[in-house]
C-alpha positions in Angstrom: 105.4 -9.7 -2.3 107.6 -6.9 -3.0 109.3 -4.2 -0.2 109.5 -0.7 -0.4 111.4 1.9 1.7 109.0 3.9 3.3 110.3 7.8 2.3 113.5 8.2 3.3 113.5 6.3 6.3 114.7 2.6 7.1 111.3 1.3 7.2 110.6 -1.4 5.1 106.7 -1.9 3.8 104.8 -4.3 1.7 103.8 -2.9 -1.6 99.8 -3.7 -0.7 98.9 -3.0 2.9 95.9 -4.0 4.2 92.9 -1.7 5.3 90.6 -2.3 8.3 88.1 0.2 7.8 85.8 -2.7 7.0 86.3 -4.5 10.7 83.2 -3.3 12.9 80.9 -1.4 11.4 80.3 0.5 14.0 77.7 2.7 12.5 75.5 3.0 8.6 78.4 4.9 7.2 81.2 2.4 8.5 78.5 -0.6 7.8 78.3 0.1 4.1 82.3 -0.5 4.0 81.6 -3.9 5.8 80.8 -5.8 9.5 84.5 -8.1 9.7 84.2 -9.3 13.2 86.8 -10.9 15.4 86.8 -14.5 13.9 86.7 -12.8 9.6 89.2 -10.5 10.7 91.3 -13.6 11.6 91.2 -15.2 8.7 92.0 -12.0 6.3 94.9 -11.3 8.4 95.7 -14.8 7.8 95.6 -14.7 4.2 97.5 -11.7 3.9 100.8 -12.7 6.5 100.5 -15.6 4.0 101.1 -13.6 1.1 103.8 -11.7 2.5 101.5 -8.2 3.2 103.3 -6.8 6.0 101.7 -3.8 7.0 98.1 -2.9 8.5 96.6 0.4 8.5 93.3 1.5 10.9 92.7 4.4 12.5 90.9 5.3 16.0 87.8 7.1 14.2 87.2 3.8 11.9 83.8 2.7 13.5 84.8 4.5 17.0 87.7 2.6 17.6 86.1 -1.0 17.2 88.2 -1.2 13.8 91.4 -1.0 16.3 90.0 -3.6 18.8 89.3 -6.4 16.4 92.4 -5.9 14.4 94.5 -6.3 17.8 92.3 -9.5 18.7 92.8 -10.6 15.5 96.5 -9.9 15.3 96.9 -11.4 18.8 100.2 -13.7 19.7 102.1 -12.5 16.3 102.1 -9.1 16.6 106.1 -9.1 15.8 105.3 -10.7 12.4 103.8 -7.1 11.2 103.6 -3.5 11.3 100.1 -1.3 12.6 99.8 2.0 11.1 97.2 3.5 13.0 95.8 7.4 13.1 94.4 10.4 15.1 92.9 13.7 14.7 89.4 13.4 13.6 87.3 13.6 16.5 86.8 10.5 19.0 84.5 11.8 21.3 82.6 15.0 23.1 84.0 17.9 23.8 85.9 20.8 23.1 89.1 18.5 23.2 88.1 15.1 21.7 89.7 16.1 18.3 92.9 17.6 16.6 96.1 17.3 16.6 96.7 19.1 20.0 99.4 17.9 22.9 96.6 17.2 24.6 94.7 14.8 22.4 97.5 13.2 20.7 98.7 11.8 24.0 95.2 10.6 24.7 94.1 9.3 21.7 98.1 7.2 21.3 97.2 5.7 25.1 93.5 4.5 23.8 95.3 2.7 20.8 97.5 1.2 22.3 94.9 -0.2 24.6 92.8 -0.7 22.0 95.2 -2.6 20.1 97.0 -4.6 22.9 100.3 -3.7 21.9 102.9 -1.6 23.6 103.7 0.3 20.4 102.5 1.9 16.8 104.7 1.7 14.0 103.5 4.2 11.9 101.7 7.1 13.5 99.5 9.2 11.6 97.7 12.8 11.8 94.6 11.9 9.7 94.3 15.7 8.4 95.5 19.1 9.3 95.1 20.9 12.0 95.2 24.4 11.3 94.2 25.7 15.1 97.2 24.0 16.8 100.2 24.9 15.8 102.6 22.6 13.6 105.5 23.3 16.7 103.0 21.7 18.8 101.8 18.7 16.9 105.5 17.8 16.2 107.2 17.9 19.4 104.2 15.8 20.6 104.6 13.5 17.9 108.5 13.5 18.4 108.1 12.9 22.3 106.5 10.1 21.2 108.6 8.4 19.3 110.9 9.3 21.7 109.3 7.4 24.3 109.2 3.6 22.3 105.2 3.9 21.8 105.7 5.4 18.2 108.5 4.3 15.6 107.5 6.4 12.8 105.0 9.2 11.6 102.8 10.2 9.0 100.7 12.6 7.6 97.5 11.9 5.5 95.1 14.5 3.0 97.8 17.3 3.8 98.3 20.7 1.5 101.7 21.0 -0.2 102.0 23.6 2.2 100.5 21.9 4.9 103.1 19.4 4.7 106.5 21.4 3.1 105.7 23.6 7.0 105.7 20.5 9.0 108.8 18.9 7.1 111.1 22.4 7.3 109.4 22.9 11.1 110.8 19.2 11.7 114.2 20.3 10.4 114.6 23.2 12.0 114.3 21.8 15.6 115.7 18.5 14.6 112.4 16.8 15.8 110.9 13.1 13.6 110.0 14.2 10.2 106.8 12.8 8.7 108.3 9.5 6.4 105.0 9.0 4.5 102.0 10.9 3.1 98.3 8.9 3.5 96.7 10.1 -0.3 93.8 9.7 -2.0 95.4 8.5 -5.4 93.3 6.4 -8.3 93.2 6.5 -12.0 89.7 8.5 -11.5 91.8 10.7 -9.5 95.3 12.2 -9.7 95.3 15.6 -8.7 98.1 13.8 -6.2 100.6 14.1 -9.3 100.1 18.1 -9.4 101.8 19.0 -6.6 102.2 16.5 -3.9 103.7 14.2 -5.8 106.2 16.2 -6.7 107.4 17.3 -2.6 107.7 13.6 -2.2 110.1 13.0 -5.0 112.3 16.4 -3.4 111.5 15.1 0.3 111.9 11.4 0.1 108.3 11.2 1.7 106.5 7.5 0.7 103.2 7.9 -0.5 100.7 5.2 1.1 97.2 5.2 -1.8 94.1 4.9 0.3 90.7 4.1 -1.7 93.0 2.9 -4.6 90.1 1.5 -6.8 88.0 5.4 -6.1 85.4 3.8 -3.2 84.7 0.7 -6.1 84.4 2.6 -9.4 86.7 0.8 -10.6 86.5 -2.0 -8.8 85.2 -3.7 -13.0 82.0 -3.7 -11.5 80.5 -0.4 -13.1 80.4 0.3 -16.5 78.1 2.0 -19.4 74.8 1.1 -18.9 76.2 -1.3 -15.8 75.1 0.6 -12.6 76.9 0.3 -9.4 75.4 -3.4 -8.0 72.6 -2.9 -4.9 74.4 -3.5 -1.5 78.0 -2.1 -3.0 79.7 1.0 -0.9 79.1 3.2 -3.9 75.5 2.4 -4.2 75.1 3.1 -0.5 77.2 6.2 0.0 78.4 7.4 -3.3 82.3 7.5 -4.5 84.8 9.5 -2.5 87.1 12.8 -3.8 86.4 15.1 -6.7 84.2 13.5 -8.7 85.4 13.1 -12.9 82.2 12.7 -15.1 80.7 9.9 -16.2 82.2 10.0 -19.3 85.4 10.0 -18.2 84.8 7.1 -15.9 83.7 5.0 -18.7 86.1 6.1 -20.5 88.9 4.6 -18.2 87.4 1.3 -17.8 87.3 1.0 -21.4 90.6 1.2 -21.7 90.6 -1.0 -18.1 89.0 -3.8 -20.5 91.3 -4.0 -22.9 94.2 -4.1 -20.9 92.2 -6.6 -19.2 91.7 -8.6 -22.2 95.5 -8.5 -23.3 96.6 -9.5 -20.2 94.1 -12.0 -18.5 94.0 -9.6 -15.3 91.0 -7.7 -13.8 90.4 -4.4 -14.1 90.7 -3.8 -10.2 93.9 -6.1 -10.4 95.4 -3.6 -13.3 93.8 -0.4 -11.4 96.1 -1.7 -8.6 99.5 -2.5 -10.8 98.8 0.8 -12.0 99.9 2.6 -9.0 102.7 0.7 -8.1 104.4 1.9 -10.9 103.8 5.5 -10.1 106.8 7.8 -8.6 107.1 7.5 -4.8 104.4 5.1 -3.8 105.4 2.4 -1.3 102.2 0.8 -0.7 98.7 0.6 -1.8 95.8 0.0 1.1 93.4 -2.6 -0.4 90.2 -3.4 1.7 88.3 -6.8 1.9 85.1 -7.4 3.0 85.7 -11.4 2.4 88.6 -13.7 1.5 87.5 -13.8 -2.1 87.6 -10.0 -2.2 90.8 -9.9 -0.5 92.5 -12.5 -2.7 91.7 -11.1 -5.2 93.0 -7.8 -4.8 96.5 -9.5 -3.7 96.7 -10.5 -7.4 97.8 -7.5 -8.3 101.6 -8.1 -7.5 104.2 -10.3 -8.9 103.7 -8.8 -12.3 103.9 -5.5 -14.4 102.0 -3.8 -17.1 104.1 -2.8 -19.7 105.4 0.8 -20.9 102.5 1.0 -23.4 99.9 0.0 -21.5 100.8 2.4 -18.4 100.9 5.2 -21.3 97.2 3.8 -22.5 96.2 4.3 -18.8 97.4 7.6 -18.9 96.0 8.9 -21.6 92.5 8.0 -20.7 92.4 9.4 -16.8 94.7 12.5 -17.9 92.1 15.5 -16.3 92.2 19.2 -16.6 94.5 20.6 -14.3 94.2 23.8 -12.1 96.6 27.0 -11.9 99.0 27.4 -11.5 99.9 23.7 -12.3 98.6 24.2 -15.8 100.5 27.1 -16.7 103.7 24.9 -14.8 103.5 22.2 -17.5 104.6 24.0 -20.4 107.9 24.7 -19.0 108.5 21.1 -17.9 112.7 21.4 -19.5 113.0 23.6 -16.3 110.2 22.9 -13.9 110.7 18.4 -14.4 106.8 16.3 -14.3 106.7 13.6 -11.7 104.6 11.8 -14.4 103.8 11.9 -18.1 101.5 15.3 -19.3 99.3 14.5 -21.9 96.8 17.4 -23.5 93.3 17.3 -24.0 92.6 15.6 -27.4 
């Protein structure tokens, strides 16, 4: 397993974290992900402090906070062999303060994870989304007393705007408060919009991107294909894909060149999904989910090797999207205005 700095902070993190969204299933949307109880949830963690996965990411709205209590059962009597990223701001319960990123809930909600997860501290906090009604000042001077206080060591953001999160970094600054170290992103081959612009503030800011739904909710898990719907039982079948959705077309059009990577290398397509974004400008880690050891083996075979240059560009090529303005009208004048990635045109 390899270690990546986390941003620019000391923090050092496995290169594939593992998700918990799958322990509980507390309710039908959280029961299409999975049902790990306390025993399965044992076993994966297991497996992955075995293969040198380091870091464990939940969050107190995954299946109403029974996600948090069976990874801290789970995790019990070696909890200084890993780190818990864990997160708040989507709402936890009624009321007009049961949600957000407020003084008032972020204090509450850091006490019922720690309870929840049996542990005296988090290691990487993280604001789940924006909260445009409280302001940033707010939010960080909470999130800084915190840290302050030993229950948090570092902080994150997740599904920020570029503005959302350039505000919060200079507010950070300015007050010489924590500054968020990583950014939470959807990121895929079926969907990059990170690379327009976020991708870009990390590579100024020194903020480590950690990929959530890395394989796009299962498309390309190698399991869907041309005339190969998504199998009955699977999340997508149940619930459907997550983010902007590319066509068809364009979906099949990936896996196909998925295949033959696939067949040059003796990989899977999820394994070469996976490899894919570790090569990418300012990831540190990749959340993989399990729903059994086989699954989660599995997807820990995609370290310890490399696709090559051409094969990355072959990737590339065949997920490259239309972008939006003004990031299309940017790419021209790349000599000037430098691309995080490679910029291929429309054929």
């Amino acid at each position: 397993m390899e270690y990546r700095q986390l941003g620019g902070s000391g923090l050092k993190v496995s290169t594939l974290s593992f998700g918990t969204a799958t322990f509980g299933g507390g309710n039908a949307f959280f029961s299409a992900w999975g049902k790990t109880d306390v025993d399965e949830a044992r076993h994966l963690v297991d497996i992955c402090l075995e293969a040198g996965v380091n870091l464990f990411d939940t969050a107190d709205s995954y299946s109403g906070g029974l996600a948090e209590e069976i990874l801290g059962k789970a995790i019990a009597g070696r909890r200084d062999q890993l780190l818990i990223s864990t997160k708040a701001t989507f709402r936890t319960g009624e009321g007009p303060n049961a949600l957000g990123s407020s003084r008032y809930h972020l204090i509450q909600s850091c006490e019922d994870s720690l309870r929840r997860l049996n542990t005296d501290h988090i290691d990487i906090y993280t604001m789940h989304g924006f909260d445009a009604l409280t302001p940033v000042e707010e939010t960080l001077r909470t999130l800084d007393t915190l840290v302050q206080s030993g229950k948090v060591r570092y902080i994150a953001c997740s599904n920020f705007s570029g503005w959302h999160l350039m505000k919060s970094l200079a507010t950070a600054q300015h007050y010489g408060w924590t500054r968020y170290a990583a950014h939470q992103a959807f990121y895929s081959l079926a969907g990059r919009e990170y690379e327009w612009e976020l991708m870009p503030l990390a590579l100024d800011q020194k903020v480590g991107t950690i990929v959530w739904s890395p394989l796009a909710s299962g498309v390309l898990s190698g399991k869907i294909r041309r005339n190969q719907p998504a199998p009955a039982g699977s999340r997508v079948q149940q619930i459907g894909s997550e983010g902007s959705r590319i066509s068809d077309e364009k979906l099949y059009e990936i896996v196909d060149a998925l295949d033959a990577i696939a067949e040059e290398t003796g990989k899977s397509v999820a394994q070469i999904a996976l490899n894919w974004l570790l090569q990418r400008p300012t990831v540190a880690s990749v959340i993989v989910g399990a729903r059994n050891a086989e699954q989660l083996k599995h997807n820990l075979g995609a370290v310890d090797w490399n696709l090559t240059a051409e094969q990355v560009d072959k990737l590339d090529k065949a997920s490259e999207i239309p972008t939006i303005y003004p990031y299309w009208h940017q790419r021209p004048f790349a000599e000037r205005n430098p691309l995080a990635v490679p910029y291929y045109k429309e054929r």
